[in-house]
Each structure stands twice: as C-alpha cells, then as structure tokens.
KOLGU-543515 format. One record per residue (C-alpha): residue number from 1; residue in one letter; x, y, z. Coordinates in Angstrom, 3 decimals, always signed. Example, Ala and Ser with C-alpha at 12.3 -4.5 7.8 and 13.67 -1.06 7.14 Angstrom:
# KOLGU-543515
(1 'A' (+12.300 -4.500 +7.800)) (2 'S' (+13.670 -1.060 +7.140)) 
END
This chain:
# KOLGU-543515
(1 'X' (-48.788 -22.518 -30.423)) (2 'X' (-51.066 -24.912 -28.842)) (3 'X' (-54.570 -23.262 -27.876)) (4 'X' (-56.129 -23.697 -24.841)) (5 'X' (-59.578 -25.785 -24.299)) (6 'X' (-62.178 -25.556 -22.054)) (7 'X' (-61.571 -28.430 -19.899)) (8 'X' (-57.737 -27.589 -19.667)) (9 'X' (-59.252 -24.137 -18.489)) (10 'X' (-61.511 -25.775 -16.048)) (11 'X' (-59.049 -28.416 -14.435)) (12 'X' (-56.123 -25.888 -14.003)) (13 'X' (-54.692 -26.254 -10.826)) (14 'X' (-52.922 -23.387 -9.181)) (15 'X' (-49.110 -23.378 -8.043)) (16 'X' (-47.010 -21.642 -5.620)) (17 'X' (-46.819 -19.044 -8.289)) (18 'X' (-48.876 -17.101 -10.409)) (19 'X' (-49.191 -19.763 -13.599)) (20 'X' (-49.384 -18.771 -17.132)) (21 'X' (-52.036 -20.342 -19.601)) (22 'X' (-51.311 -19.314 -23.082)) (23 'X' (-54.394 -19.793 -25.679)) (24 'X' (-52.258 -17.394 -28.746)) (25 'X' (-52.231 -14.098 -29.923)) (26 'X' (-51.558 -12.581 -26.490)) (27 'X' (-54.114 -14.046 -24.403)) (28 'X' (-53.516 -16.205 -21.608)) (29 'X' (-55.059 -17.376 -18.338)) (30 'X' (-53.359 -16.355 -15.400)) (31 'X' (-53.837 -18.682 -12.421)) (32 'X' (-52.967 -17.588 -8.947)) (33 'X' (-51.753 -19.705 -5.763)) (34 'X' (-55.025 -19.098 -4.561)) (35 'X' (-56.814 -20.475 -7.296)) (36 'X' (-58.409 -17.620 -8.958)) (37 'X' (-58.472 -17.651 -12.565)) (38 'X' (-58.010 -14.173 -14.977)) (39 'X' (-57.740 -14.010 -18.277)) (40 'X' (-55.275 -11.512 -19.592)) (41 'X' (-54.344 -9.732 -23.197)) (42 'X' (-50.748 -8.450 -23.389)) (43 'X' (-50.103 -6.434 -25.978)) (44 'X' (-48.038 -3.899 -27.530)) (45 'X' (-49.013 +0.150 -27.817)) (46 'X' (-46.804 +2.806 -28.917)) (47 'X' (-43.473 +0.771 -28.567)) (48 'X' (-44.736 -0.541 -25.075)) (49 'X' (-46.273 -4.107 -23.517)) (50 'X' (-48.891 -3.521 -22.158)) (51 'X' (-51.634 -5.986 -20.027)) (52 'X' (-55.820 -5.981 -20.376)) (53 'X' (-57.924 -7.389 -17.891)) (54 'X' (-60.447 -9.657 -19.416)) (55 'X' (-62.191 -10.694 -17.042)) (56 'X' (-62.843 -13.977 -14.453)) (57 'X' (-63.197 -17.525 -15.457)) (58 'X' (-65.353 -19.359 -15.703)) (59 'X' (-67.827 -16.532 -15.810)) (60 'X' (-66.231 -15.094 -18.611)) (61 'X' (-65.978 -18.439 -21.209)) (62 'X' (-62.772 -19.229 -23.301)) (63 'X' (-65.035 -18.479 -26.325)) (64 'X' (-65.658 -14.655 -24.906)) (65 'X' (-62.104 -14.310 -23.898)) (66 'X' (-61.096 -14.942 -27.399)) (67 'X' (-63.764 -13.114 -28.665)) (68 'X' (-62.465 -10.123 -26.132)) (69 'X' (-59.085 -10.317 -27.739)) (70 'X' (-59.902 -9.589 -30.795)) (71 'X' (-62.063 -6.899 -30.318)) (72 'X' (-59.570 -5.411 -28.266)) (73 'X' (-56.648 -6.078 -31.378)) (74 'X' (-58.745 -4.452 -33.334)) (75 'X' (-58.478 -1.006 -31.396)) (76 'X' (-54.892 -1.559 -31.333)) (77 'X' (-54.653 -1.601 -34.987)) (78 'X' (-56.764 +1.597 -34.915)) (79 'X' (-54.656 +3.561 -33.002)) (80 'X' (-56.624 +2.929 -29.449)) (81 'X' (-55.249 +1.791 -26.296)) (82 'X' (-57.743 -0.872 -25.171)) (83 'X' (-56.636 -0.575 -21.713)) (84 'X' (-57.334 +3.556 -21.943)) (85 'X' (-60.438 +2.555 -23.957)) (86 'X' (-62.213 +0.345 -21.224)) (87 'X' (-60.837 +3.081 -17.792)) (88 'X' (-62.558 +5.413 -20.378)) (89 'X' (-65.764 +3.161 -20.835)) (90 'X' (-65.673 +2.726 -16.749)) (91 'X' (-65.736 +6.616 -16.149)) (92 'X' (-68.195 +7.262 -18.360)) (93 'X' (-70.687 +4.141 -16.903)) (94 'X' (-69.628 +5.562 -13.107)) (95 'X' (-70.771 +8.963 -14.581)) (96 'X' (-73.916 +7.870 -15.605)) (97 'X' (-74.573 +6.924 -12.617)) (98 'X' (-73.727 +9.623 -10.386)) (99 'X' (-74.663 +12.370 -13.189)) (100 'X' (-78.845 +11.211 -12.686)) (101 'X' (-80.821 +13.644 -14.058)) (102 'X' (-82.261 +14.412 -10.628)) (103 'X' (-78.426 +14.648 -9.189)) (104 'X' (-77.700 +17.451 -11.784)) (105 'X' (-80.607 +18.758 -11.244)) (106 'X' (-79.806 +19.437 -7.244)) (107 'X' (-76.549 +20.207 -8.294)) (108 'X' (-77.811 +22.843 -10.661)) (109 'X' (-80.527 +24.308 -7.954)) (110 'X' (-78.264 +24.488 -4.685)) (111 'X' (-75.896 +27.077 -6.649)) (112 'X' (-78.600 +29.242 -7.375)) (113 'X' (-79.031 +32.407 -6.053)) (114 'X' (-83.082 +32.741 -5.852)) (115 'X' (-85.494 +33.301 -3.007)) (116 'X' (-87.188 +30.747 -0.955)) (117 'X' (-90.296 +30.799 -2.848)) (118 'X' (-88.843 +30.636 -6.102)) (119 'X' (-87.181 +27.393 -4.615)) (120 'X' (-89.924 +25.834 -3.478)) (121 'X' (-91.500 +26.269 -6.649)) (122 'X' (-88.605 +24.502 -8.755)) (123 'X' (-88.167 +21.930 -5.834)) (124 'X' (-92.364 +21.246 -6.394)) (125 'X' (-91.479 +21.040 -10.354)) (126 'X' (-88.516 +18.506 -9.935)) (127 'X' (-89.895 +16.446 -7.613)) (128 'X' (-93.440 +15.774 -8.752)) (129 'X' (-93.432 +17.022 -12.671)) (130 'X' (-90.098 +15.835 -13.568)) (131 'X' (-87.864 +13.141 -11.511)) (132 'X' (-90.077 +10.182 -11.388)) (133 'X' (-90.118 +10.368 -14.558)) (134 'X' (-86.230 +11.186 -15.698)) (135 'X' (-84.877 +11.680 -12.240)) (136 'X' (-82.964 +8.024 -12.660)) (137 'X' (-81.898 +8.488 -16.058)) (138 'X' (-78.633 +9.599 -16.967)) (139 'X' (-78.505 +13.048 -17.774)) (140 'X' (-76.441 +12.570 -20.784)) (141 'X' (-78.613 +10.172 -22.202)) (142 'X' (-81.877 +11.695 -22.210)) (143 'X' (-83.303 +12.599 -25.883)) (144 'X' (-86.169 +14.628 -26.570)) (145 'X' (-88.982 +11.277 -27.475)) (146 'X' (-88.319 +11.269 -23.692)) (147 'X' (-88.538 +14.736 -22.197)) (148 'X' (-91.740 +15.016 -24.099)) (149 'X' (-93.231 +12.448 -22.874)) (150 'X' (-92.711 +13.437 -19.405)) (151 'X' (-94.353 +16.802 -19.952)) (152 'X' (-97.095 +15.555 -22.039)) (153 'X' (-98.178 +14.044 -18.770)) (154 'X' (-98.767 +17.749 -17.320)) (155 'X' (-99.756 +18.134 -20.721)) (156 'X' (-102.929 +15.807 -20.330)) (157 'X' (-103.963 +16.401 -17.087)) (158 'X' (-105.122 +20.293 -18.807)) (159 'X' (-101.892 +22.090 -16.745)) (160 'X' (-100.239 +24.004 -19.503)) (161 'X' (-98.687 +27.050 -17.144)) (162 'X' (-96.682 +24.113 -15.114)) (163 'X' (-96.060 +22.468 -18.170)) (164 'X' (-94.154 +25.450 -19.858)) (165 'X' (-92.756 +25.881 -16.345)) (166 'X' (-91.224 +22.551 -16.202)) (167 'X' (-90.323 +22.571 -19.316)) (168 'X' (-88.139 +25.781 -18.449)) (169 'X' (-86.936 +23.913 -15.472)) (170 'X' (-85.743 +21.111 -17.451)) (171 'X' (-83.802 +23.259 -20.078)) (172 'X' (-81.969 +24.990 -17.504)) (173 'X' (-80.830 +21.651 -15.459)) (174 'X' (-79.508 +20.495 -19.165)) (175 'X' (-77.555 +23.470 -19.716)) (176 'X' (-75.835 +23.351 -16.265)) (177 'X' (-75.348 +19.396 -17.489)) (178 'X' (-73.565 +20.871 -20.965)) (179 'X' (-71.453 +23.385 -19.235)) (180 'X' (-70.054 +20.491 -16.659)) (181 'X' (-70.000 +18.255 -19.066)) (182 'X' (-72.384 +15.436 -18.627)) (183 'X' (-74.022 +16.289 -21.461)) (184 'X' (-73.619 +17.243 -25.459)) (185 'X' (-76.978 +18.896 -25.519)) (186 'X' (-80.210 +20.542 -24.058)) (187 'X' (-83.119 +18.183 -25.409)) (188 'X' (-85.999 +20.683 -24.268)) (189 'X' (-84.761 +22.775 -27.480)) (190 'X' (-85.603 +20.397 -29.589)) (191 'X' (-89.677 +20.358 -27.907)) (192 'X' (-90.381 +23.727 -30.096)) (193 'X' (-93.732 +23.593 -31.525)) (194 'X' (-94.331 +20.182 -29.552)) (195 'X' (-96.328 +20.894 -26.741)) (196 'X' (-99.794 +22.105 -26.776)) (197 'X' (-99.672 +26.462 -26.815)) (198 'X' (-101.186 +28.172 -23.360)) (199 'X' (-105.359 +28.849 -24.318)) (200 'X' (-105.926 +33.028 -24.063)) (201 'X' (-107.408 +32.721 -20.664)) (202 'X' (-110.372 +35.337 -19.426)) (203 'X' (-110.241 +36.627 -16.248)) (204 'X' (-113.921 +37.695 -14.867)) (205 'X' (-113.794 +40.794 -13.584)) (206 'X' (-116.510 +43.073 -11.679)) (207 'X' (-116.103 +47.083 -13.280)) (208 'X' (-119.467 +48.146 -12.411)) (209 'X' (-119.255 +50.271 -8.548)) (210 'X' (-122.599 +48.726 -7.100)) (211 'X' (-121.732 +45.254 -8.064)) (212 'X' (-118.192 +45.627 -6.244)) (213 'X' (-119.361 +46.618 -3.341)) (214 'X' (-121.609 +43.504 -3.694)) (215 'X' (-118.780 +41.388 -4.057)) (216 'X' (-117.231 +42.649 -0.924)) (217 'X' (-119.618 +42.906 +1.097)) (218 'X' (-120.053 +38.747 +0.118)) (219 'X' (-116.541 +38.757 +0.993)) (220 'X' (-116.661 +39.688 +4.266)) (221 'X' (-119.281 +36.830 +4.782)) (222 'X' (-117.389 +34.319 +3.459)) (223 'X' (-116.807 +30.776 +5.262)) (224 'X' (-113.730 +30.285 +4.194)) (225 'X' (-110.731 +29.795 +6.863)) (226 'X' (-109.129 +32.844 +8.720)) (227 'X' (-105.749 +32.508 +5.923)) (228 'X' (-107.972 +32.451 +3.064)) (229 'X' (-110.390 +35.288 +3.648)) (230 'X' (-107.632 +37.342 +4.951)) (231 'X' (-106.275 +36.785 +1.663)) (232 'X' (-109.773 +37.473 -0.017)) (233 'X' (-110.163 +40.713 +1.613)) (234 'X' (-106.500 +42.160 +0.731)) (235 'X' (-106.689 +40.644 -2.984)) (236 'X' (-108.396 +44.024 -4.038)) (237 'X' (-106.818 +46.414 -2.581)) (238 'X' (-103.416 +45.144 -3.449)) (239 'X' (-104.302 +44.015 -6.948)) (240 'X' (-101.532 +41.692 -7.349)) (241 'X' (-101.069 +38.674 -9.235)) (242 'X' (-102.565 +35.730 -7.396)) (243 'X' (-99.168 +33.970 -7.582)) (244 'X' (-97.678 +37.413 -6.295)) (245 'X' (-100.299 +37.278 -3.032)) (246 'X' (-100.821 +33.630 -2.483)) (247 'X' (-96.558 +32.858 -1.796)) (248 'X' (-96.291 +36.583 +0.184)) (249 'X' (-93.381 +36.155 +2.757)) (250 'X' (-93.124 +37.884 +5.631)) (251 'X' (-90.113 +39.141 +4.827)) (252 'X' (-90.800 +41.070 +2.363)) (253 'X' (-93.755 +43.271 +4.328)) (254 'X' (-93.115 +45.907 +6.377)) (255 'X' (-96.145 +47.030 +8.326)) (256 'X' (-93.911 +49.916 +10.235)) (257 'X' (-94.098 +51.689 +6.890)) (258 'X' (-96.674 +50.123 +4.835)) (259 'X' (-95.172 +48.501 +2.026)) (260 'X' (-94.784 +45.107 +0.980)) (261 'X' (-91.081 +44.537 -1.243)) (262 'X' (-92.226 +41.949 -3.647)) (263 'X' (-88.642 +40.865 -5.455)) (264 'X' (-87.753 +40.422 -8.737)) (265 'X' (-87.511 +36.550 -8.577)) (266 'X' (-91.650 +36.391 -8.048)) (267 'X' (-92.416 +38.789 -10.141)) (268 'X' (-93.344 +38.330 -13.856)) (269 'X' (-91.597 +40.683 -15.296)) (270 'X' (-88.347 +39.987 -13.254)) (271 'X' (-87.935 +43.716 -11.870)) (272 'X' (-88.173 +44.275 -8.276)) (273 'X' (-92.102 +45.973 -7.204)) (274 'X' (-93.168 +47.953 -4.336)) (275 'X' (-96.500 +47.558 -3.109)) (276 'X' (-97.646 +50.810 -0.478)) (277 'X' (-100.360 +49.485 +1.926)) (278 'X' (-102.925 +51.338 +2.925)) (279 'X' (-104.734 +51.559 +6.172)) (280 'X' (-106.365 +48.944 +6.047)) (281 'X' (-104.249 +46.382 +4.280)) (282 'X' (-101.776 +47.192 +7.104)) (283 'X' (-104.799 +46.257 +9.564)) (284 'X' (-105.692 +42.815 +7.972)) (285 'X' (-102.224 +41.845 +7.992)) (286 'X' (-101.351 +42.619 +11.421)) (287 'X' (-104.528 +40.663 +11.768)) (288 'X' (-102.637 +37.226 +9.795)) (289 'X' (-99.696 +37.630 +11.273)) (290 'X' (-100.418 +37.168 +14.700)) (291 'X' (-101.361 +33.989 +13.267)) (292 'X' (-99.187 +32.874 +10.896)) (293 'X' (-95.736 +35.433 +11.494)) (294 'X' (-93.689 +36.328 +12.133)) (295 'X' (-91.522 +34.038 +9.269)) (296 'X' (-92.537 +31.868 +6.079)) (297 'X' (-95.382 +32.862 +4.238)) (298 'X' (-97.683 +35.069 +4.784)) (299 'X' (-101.021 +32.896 +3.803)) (300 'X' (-99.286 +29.178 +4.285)) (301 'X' (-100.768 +26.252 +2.920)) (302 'X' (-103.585 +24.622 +4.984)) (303 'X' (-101.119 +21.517 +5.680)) (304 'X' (-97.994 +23.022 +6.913)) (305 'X' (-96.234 +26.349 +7.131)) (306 'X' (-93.534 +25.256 +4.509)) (307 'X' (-95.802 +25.872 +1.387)) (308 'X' (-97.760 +28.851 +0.260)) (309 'X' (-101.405 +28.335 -0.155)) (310 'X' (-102.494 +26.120 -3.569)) (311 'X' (-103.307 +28.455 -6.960)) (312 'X' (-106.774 +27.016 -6.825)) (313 'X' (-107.592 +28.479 -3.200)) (314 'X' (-108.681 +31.835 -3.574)) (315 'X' (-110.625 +30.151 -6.587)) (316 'X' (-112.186 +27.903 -4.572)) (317 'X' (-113.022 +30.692 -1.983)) (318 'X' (-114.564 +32.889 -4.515)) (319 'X' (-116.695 +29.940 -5.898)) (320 'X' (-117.764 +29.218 -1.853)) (321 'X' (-119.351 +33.080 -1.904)) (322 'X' (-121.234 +32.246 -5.545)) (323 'X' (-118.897 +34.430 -7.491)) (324 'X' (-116.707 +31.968 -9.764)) (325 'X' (-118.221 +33.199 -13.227)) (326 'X' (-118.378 +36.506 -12.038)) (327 'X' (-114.775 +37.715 -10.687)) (328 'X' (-111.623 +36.044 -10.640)) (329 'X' (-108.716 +36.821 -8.049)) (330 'X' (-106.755 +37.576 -11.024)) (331 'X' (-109.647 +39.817 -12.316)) (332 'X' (-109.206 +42.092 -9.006)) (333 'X' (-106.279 +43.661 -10.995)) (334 'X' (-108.471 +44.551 -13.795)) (335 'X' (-111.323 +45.823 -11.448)) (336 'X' (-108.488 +48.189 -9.868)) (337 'X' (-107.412 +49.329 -13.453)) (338 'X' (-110.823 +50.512 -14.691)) (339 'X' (-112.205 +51.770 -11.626)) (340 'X' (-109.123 +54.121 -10.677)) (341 'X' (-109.104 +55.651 -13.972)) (342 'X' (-112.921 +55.896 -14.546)) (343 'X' (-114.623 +56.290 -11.044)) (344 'X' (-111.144 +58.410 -9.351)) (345 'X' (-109.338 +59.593 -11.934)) (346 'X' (-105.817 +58.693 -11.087)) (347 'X' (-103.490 +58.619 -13.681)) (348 'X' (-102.636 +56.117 -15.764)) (349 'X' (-99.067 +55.680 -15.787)) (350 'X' (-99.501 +55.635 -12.251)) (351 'X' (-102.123 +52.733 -12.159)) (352 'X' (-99.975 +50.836 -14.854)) (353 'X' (-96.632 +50.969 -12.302)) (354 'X' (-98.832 +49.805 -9.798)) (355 'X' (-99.864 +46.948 -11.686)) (356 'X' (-96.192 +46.533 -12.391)) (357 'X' (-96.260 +47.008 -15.960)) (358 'X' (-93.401 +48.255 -18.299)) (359 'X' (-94.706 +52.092 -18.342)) (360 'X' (-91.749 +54.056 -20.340)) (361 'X' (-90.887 +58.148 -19.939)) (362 'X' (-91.252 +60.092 -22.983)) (363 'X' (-87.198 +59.472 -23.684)) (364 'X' (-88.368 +55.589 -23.950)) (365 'X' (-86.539 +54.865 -20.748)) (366 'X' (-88.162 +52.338 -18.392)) (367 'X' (-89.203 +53.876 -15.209)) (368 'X' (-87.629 +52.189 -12.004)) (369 'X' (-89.554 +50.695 -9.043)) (370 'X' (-90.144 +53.538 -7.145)) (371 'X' (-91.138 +56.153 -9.571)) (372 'X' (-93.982 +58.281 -8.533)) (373 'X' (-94.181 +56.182 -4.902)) (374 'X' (-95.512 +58.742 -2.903)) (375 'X' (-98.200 +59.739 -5.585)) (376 'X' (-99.150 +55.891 -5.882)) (377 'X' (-99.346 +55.572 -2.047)) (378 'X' (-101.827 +58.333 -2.075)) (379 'X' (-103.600 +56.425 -4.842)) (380 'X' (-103.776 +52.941 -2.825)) (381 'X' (-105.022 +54.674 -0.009)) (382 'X' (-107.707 +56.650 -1.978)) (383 'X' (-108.589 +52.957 -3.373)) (384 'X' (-108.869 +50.994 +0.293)) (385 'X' (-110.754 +54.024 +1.406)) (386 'X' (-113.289 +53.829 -1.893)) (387 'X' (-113.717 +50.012 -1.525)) (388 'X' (-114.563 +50.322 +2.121)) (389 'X' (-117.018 +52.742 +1.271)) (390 'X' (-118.297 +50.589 -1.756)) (391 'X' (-118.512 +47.899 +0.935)) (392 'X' (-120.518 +49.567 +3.507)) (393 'X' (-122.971 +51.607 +0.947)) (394 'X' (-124.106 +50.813 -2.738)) (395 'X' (-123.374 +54.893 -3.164)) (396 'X' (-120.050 +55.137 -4.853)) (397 'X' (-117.856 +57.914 -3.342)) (398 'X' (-116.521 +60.946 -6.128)) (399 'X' (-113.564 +60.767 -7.557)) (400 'X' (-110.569 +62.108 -6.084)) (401 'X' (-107.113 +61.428 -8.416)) (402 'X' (-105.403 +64.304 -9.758)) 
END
C-alpha cells in the first residue's frame, strides 16, 4: 500500500463525505465535509475492530501519527486495549487534577467529627504550613523528598511542636487519600528519624509562697488588654495547659455551676476533663464574657473573634510584667502541683486528676473524669482562696487539705 506524505496530508480536500486517507498498518486520516482532519488507528482486539483517536492534523505530524501507531500496536500485541489504555490514562490525568492534595485534604477534614477549635487548628496547619507548598500537587504523586521539604520549612523557622503537628496532619490526609484511592501510600511514614526531635523544654515556675504572691500581685498591674489579663489572672487558678486556656469556648463553661467541660479533642491526653471553678474564676469570667460571650472563644484573638488568642500571648504578657525568666503560663501548672501538696496538703491523686494526668486505682484501672469531683472542687476553691490571700499579704495562709 501506498503511504501517505505530508503534502498529500496537507492539500487534502474534504468531500461530501467523511474521506479516508490510508498511510498502512491501520492508520489513516479521516477527513470530514467540514474540513477537519483526524487521524485514526483501527485495529483488532479480542476478535473485534476496533478505532483509536490519534489526534488532529496538522498539530499532530504524519511522523507522530505513525509513531502513535506503533506504540499503540505494540500494546495490542501485549494484551492491552489501546483505546482502554488511553480512557484509562485520561481518568487518571482528570484525577490528578481534581484529587490536589489540598482537595483531599478538605475532603478528608469536612467528614470529621472534631470540635471547632480542633478545626481551626488543622484549617491554620493546611492552609499556612502545608498547601502552598503541596496543596496543587497531586495527592498521588507526592513522595517523601517532597513532604520533607515542606516541613523542614517549619523546621527552620525553630517551630518543632507545629512541625510534628503538621506532620500528623499530613499523614492523616494521605491515609484518607489510600483508603479512596488516590493514593498507593502515606509518604509522612517514610519522614521517621528525618525531622529534627522536640528540645526537653523548661517551664519556669514560681514554688516559693512570698514570691507568688509577688507574681500576682504584678499581675493584677499588668498593662496588658482586658482579654489577656483576664486570661493572666485565671491561668493560676485553673492550672491548665496554655493551649487548654488560650482556645476556651464558651461552650464548654458553665458559670451556673462552676465548671468549665474541656473535651477530649483539646485535651492532650484525648480523655474528656472537668475543670470546677471557684469563686473567683467564676467572677473573672463573668467579667470576659460580657465582653467577649456569649459564643466563640472565650479569650479571642486581638484581630477577630474567629481565632483564639496566639500561643505567644500570655508569653508576651508575662514578659510585659518582668517575669519571662521567672514563670511561664505553662509553669502555673507546676506552681499549683507543689504548692497544694506542700503548703495545703491536698492529696496527690487528687492534684494529679486535676492536672489531668493518667492517675490509676490500686486494681490499675484508669480513673474516669469525674472521680473525686466534689473533693477536687473543694481543693480549687481552697487554692483561689490561698492565692487571693498570697496576693493581698506576703503571709501565706495554713494548710487546709485533708
């Protein structure tokens, strides 16, 4: 058979039917009445004639048809359909697409069932730690050179905790991506030993009676806003985590009954913890929340009620009263843990479920949230009442646990 040349490609003319070119071996250029020119492959699979698309001339050259052709014969003679081959190779590039990294990644996070600060926190992660970065990439088609490098930029800028975070972030989107199928595996496995290990970190932390009541009384002088040194003033006598106090909802606080229902999804150790309030806690927040209630967080961030109030806040107020080197807002909870054993004598086990440790029965058996809650309201109120007092004289009070 007579192949087909360039210029015969070029100066075919159409008809009032669909015209046939044939260059051998199955191809051919199909001409329409309109005048739009497609190369074609027909071939036979599994007893049947079948057609491939090849593409347009002249965009697609007589040299790449023929060079289409036989890549295509040579699927055919390996048991592929080239027709099934390329819709295959068309889902896959349409996948790519649509399965982003950062399109999994919402996917992933709206069928969670978490609270709203736990979302905000993951929304923060993806949005500033993670998708400029691999939120255009296909999700399939990230490998681990790549996650790292992402994180090492967290990495660098000294922000290890949101590093780890993020990393955890990433891992999970991948999974979701595995178990739907846009991807084979989760690279963030592979980041084991790869990323720089969290520093032991020391948390200041005032013991001594007449230097606490120092510290408050500096406290209740401080400059800061109204939000932060309402959140200054409760820090010790709720003894949280500063993660726990700083993303407070209102939600979670009832000041009918005193207690503030922090849920499992903020907490470290992912069990639900019940916080009594004493007196006075109940007074500063009724305080706040006639500012900033009665929804969203309890101390927002300065710039809008939609985020809680930045980790380095109660920092920075602390360093604005001269006490940076000295106490910590994470210290507060080791204040609380020396001081109610030492100077009141409350007991341990009960301090330790207040600080929302793992504190175990003598069977081994975990205790639940509300073990010993009317004993450890009795000891937070003891506390506020001892702090005021530390506040308002250098003489400690005696101690009055049981």
């Amino acid at each position: 058979m007579r192949q087909l040349s360039d210029m015969a490609c070029r100066k075919a003319a159409p008809a009032d039917k669909p015209r046939r070119m044939f260059d051998g071996r199955g191809l051919y250029l199909e001409v329409s009445p309109a005048g739009g020119k497609l190369w074609r492959l027909k071939y036979r699979f599994d007893g049947k004639e079948r057609r491939l698309a090849l593409g347009k001339y002249p965009e697609v050259s007589l040299t790449e048809a023929r060079k289409r052709r036989e890549e295509a014969r040579e699927l055919v003679a390996k048991g592929i359909d080239p027709g099934q081959a390329k819709k295959d190779a068309k889902a896959r590039k349409r996948a790519a697409v649509e399965n982003t990294f950062e399109a999994v990644a919402n996917a992933w996070l709206g069928r969670q069932n978490i609270g709203a600060v736990t979302r905000a926190k993951i929304e923060w992660i993806l949005r500033e730690k993670l998708n400029p970065y691999l939120g255009a990439r296909a999700v399939g088609e990230i490998e681990p050179p790549e996650l790292l490098a992402a994180l090492r930029r967290c990495e660098a800028a000294g922000i290890l905790e949101t590093t780890r975070r993020a990393r955890s972030v990433a891992g999970r989107v991948f999974r979701y991506a595995v178990a739907c199928g846009f991807a084979q595996r989760d690279p963030s496995r592979d980041l084991q030993g790869a990323l720089a290990s969290r520093r032991p970190v020391s948390h200041p932390a005032v013991t001594d009676p007449e230097t606490l009541g120092e510290l408050l009384r500096a406290i209740e002088g401080s400059q800061a806003s109204f939000v932060v040194k309402s959140a200054l003033r409760l820090a010790p006598m709720v003894f949280v985590r500063p993660g726990e106090l700083r993303s407070a909802a209102w939600s979670e606080i009832d000041l009918e009954s005193g207690a503030w229902s922090i849920p499992d999804a903020r907490m470290k150790m992912r069990k639900p913890h019940i916080v009594p309030l004493a007196r006075q806690a109940v007074e500063i927040l009724r305080e706040v929340h006639a500012a900033t209630g009665p929804d969203g967080f309890v101390f927002p961030a300065s710039r809008g009620k939609g985020r809680p109030m930045s980790e380095n806040t109660l920092a920075a107020a602390l360093a604005g009263i001269g006490w940076r080197d000295r106490q910590s807002a994470h210290g507060f909870r080791a204040t609380a843990r020396t001081l109610l054993d030492e100077a009141l004598g409350f007991r341990v086990d009960w301090i330790e479920h207040q600080l929302a440790h793992e504190v175990k029965d003598p069977l081994g058996r975990a205790y639940n949230r509300t073990q010993h809650l009317p004993d450890r309201r009795r000891m937070m109120q003891a506390w506020a009442d001892y702090l005021e007092t530390l506040r308002r004289s250098n003489q400690p009070p005696a101690g009055r646990g049981e």
